[in-house]
KOLFI-520550 format. One record per residue: x, y, z of N, C-alpha, C in turn. Coordinates in Angstrom, 1 decimal, padded with zeros to 4 digits. Each point is the difference from the previous one (the first is absolute). Layout:
BEGIN
npx X; npy Y; npz Z; capx X; capy Y; capz Z; cpx X; cpy Y; cpz Z
...
//
This chain:
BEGIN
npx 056.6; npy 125.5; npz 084.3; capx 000.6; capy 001.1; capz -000.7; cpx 001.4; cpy 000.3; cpz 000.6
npx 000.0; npy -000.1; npz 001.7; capx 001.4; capy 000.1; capz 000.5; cpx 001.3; cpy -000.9; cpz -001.0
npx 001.1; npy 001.0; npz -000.4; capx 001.0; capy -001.2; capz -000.4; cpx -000.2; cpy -000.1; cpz -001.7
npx -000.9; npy 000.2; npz -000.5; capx -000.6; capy 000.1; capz -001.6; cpx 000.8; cpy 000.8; cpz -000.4
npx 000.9; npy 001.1; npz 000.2; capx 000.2; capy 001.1; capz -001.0; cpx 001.3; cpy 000.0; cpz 000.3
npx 000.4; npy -000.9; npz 001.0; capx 001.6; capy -000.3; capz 000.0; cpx 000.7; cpy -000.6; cpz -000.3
npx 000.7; npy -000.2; npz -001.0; capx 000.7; capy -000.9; capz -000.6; cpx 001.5; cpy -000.8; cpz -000.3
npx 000.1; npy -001.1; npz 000.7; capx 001.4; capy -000.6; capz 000.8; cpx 000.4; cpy 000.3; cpz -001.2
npx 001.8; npy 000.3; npz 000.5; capx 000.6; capy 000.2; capz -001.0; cpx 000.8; cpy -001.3; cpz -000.2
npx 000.0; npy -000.3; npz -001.2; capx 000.8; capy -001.5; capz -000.6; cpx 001.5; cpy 000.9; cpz -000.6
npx 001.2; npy -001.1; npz 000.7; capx 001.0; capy 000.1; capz -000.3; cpx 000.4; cpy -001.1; cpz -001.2
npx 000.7; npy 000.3; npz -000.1; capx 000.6; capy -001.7; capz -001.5; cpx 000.5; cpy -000.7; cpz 000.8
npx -000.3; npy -001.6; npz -000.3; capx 001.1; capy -000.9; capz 000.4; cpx 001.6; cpy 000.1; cpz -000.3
npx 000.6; npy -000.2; npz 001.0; capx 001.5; capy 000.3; capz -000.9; cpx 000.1; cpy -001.5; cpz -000.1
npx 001.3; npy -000.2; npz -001.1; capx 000.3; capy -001.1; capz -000.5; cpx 000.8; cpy -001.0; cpz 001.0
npx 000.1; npy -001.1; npz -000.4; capx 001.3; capy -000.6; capz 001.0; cpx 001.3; cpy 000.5; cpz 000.0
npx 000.2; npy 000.8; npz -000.7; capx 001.5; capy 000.6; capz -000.1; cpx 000.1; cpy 001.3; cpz 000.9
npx -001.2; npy 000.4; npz -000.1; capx 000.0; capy 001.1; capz 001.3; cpx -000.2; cpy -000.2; cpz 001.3
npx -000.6; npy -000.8; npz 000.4; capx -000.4; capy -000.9; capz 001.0; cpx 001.5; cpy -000.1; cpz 000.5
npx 000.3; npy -000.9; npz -000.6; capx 001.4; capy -000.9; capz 000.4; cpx 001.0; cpy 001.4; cpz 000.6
npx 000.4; npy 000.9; npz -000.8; capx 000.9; capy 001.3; capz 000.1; cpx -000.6; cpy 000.7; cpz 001.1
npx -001.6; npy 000.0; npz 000.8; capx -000.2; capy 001.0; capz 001.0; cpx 000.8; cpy 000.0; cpz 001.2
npx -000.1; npy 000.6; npz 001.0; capx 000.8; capy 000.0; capz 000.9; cpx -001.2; cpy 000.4; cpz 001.1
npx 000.2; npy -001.4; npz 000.8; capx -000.9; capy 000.1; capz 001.7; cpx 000.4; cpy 000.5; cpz 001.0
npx -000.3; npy 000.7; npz 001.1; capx 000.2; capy 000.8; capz 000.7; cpx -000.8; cpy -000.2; cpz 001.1
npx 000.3; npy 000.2; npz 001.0; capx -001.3; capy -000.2; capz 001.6; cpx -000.2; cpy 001.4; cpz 000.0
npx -001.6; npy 000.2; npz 000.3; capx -000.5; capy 001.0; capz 000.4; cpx 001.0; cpy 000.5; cpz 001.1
npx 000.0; npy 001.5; npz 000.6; capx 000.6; capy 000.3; capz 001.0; cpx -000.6; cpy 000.2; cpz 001.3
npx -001.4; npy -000.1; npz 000.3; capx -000.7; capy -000.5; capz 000.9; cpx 000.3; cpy -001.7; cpz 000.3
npx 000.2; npy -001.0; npz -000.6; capx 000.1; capy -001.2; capz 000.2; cpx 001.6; cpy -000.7; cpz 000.7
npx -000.5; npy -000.7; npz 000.9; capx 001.2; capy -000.6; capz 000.8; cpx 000.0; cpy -001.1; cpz 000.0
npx 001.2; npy -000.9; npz -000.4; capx -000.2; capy -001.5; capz 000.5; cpx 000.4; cpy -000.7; cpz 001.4
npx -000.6; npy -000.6; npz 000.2; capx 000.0; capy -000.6; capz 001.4; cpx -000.5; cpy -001.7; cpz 000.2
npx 001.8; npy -000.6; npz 001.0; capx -000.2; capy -001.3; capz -000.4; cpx -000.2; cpy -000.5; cpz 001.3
npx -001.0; npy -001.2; npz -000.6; capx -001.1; capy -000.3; capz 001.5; cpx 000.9; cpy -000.3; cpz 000.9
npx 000.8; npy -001.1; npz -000.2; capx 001.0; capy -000.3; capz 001.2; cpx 001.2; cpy -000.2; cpz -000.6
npx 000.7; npy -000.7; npz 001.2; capx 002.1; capy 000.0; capz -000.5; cpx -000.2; cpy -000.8; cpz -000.8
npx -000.5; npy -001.3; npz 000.4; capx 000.4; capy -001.1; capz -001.0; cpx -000.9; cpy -000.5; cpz -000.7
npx -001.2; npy 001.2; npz -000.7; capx -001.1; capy -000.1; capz -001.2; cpx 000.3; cpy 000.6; cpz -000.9
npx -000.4; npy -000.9; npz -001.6; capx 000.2; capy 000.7; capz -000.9; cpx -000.9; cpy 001.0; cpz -000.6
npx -001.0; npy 000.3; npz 000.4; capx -001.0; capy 000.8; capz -000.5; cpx -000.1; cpy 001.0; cpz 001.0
npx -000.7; npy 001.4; npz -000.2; capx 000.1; capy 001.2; capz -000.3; cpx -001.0; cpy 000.5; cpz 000.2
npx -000.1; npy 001.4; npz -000.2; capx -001.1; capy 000.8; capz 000.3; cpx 000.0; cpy 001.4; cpz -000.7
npx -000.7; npy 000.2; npz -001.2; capx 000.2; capy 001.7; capz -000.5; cpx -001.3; cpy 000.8; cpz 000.6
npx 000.0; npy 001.1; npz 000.8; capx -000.5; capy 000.6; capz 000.7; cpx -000.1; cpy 001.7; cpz -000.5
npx -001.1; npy 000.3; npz -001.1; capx 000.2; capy 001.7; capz -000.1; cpx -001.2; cpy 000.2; cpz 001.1
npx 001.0; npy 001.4; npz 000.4; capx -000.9; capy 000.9; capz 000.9; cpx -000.4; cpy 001.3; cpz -000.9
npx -000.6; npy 000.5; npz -000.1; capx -000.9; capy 001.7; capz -001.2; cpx -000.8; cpy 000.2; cpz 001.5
npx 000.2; npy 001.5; npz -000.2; capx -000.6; capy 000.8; capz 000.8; cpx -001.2; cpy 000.2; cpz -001.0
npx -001.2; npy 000.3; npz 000.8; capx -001.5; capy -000.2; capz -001.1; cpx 000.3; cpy 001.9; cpz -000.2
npx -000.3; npy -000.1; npz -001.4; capx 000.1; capy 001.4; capz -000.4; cpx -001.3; cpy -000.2; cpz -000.8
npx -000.9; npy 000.8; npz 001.1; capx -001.7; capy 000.4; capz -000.2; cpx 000.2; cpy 001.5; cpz 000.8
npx -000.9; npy 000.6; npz -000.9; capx -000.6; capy 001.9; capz 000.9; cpx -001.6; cpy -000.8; cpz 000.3
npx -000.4; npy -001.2; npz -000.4; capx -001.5; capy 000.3; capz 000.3; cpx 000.1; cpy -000.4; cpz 001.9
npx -001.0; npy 000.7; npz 000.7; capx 000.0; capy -000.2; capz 001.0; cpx -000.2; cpy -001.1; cpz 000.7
npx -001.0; npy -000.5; npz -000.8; capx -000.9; capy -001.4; capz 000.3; cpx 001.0; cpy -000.7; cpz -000.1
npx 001.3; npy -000.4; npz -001.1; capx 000.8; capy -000.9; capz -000.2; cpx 001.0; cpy 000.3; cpz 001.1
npx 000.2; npy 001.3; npz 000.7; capx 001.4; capy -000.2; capz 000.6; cpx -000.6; cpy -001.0; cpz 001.9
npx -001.6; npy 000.5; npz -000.1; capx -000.3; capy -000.9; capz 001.2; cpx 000.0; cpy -001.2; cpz 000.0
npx -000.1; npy -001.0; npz -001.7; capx -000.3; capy -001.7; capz 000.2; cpx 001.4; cpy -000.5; cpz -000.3
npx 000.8; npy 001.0; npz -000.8; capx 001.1; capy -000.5; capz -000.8; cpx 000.9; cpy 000.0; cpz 001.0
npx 001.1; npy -001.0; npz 000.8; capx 000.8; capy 000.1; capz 000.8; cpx 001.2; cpy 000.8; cpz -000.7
npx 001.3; npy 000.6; npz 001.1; capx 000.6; capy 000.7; capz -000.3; cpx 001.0; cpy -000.3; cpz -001.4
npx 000.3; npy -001.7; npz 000.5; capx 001.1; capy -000.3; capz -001.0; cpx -001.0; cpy -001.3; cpz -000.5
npx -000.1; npy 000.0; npz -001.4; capx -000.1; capy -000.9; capz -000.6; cpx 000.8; cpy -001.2; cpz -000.1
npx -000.2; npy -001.6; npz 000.3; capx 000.9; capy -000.7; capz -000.1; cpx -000.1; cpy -001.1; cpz -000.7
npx 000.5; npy -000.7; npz -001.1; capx -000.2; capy -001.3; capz -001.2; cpx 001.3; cpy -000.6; cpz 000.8
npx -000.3; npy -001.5; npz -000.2; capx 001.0; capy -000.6; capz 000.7; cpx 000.0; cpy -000.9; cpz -001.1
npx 001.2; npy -000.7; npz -000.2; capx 000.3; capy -001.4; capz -001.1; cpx 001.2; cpy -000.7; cpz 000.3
npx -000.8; npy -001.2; npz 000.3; capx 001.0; capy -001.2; capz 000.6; cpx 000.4; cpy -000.8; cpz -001.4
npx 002.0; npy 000.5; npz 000.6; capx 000.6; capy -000.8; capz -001.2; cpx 000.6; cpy -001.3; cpz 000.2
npx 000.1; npy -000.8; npz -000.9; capx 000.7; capy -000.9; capz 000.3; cpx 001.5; cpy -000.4; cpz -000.2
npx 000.4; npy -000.9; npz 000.1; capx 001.6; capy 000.1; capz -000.3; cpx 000.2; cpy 000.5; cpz -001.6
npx 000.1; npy -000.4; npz -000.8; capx -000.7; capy 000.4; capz -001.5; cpx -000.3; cpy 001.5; cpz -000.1
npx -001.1; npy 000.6; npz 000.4; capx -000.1; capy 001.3; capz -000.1; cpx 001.0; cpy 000.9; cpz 000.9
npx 000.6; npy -000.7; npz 001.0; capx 001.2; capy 000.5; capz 000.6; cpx 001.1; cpy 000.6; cpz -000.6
npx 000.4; npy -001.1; npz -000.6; capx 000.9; capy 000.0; capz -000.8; cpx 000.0; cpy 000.8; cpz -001.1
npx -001.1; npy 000.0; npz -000.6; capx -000.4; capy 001.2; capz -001.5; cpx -000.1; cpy 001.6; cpz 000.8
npx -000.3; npy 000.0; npz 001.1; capx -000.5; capy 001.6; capz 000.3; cpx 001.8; cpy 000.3; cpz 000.4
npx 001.0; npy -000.8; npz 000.8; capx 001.2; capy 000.6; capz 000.0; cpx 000.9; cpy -000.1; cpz -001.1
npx -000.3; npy -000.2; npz -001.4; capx 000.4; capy 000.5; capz -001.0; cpx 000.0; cpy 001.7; cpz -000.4
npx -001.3; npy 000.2; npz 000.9; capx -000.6; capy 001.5; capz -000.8; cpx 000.7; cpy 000.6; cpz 000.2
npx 001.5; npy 000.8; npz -000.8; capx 000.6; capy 001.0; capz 000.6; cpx -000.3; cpy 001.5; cpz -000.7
npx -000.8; npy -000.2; npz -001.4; capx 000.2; capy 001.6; capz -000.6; cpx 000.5; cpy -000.5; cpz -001.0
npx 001.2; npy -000.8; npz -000.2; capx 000.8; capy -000.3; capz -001.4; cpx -000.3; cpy -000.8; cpz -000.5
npx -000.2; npy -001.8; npz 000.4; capx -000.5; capy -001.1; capz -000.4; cpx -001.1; cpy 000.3; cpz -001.2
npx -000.4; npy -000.6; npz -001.1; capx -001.3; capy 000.3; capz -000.6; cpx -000.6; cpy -001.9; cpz 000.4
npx -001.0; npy 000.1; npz -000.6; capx -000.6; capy -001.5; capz 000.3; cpx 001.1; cpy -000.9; cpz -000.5
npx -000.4; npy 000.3; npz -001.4; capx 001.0; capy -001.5; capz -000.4; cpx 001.5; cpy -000.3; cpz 000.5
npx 000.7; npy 000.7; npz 001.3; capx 001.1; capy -000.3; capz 001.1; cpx -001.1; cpy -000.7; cpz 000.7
npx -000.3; npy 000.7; npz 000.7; capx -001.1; capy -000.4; capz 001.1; cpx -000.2; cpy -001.6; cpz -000.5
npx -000.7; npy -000.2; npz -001.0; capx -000.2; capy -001.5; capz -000.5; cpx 000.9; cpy -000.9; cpz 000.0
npx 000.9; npy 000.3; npz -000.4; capx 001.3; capy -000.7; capz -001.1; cpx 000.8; cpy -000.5; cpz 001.6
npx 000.3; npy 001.3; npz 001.3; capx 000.0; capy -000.6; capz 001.4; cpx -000.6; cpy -001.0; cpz 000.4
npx -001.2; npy 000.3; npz 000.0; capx -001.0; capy -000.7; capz 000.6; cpx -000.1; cpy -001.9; cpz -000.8
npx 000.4; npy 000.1; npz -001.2; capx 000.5; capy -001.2; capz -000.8; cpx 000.6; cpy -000.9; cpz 000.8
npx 001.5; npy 000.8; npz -000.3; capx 001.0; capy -000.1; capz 000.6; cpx 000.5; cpy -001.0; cpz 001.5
npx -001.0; npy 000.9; npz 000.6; capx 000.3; capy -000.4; capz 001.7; cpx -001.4; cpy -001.2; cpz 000.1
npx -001.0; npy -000.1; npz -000.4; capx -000.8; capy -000.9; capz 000.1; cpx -000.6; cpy -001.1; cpz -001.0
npx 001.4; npy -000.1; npz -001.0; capx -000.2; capy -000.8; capz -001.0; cpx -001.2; cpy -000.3; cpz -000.6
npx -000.3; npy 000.8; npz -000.8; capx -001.1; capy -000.1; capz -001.0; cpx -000.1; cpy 000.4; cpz -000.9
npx -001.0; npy -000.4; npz -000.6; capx 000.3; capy 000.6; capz -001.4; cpx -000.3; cpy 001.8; cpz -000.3
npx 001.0; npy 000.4; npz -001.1; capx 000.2; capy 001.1; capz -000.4; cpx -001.3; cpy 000.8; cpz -000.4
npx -000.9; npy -000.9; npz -000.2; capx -000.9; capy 001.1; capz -000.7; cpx -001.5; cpy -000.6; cpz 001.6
npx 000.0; npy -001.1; npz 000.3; capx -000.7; capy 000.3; capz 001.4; cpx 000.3; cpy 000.8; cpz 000.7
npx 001.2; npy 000.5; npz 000.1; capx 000.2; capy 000.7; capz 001.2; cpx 000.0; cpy 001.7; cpz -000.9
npx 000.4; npy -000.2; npz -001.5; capx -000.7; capy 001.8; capz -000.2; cpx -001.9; cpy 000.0; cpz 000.2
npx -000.7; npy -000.8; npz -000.1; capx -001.3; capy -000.3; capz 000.3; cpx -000.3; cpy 000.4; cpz 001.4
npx 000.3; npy -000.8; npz 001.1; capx -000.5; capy 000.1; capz 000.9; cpx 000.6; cpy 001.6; cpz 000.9
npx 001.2; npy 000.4; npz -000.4; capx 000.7; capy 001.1; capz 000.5; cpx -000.7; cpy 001.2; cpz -000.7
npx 000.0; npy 000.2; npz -001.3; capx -001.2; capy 000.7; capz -000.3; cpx -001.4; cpy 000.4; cpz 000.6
npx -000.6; npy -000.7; npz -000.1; capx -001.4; capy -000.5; capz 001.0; cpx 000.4; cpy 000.7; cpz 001.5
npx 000.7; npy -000.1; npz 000.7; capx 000.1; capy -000.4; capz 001.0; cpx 000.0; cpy 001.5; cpz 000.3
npx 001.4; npy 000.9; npz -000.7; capx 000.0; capy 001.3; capz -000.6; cpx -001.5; cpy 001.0; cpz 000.4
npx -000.3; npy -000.9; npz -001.3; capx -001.7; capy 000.8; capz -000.3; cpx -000.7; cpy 000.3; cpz 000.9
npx -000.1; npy -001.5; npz 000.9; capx -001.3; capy 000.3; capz 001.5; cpx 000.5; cpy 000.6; cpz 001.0
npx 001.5; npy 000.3; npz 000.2; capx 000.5; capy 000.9; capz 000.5; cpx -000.5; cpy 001.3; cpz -000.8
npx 000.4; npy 000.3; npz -000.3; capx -000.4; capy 001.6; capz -000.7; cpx -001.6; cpy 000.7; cpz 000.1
npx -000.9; npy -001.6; npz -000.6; capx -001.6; capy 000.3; capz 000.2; cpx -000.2; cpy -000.1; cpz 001.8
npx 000.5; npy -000.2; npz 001.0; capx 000.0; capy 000.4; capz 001.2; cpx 000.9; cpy 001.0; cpz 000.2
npx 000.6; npy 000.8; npz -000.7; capx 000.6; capy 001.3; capz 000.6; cpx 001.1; cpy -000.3; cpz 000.7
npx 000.5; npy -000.9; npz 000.0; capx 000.9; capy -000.5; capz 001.0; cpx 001.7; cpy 000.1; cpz -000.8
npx -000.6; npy 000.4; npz -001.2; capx 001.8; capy -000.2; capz -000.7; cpx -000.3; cpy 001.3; cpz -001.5
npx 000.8; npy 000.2; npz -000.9; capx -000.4; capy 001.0; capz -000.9; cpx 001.0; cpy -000.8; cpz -001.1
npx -000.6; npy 000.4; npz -001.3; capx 001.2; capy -000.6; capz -001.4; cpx 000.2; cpy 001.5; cpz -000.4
npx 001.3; npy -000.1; npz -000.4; capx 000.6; capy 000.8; capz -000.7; cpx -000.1; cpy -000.2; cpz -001.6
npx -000.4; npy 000.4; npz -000.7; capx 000.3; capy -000.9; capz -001.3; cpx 000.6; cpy 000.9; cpz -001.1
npx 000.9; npy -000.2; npz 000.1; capx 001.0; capy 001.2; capz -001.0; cpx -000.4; cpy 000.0; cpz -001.3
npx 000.6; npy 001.3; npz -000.8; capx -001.2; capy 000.3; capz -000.9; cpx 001.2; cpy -000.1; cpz -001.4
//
């Protein structure tokens, strides 16, 4: 019966034209950090302070919560696009660009890439209306 009377709320898919126009952003808990001088890969790191009143949670839950995600040169490169202005389809059309491929692989995979950022909290879309 727990969970039975609650019911997730479904949002619409937006179309590819919305998609493409959002605009990504790094959470502001999240930092990037590169393993060494002369590696291409990366590290996004959010710290969240656990925000619980139950008691029991504040004794098992450590202070700062921490998700870690090892990037690679590829996801390097897409997370320092994020400024606030870029919408995807920059972000893609760059990422084309600098690593020669094709135009609509790279709105595929930059999209995606977007997305599992965001379902880990690690980034947010803007999607103008």
């Amino acid at each position: 019966m727990i969970g039975r009377g609650i019911a997730k709320r479904e949002f619409p898919k937006p179309d590819r034209g919305a998609v493409m126009r959002s605009i990504p952003i790094l959470n502001a808990q999240v930092e990037l950090i590169r393993d060494d001088a002369g590696s291409t890969g990366a590290m996004l790191i959010s710290r969240r302070p656990r925000s619980s009143n139950n008691w029991l949670a504040r004794c098992l839950i450590p202070p700062v919560i921490e998700k870690r995600l090892k990037l690679d040169e590829l996801g390097v490169f897409v997370v320092n696009l994020f400024d606030g202005v870029r919408d995807v389809a920059t972000i893609a059309a760059i990422f084309a660009t600098h690593f020669k491929v094709n135009r609509r692989e790279a709105e595929l995979s930059t999209a995606l890439f977007i997305k599992r950022l965001a379902e880990r909290e690690m980034a947010a879309i803007i999607v103008p209306t």
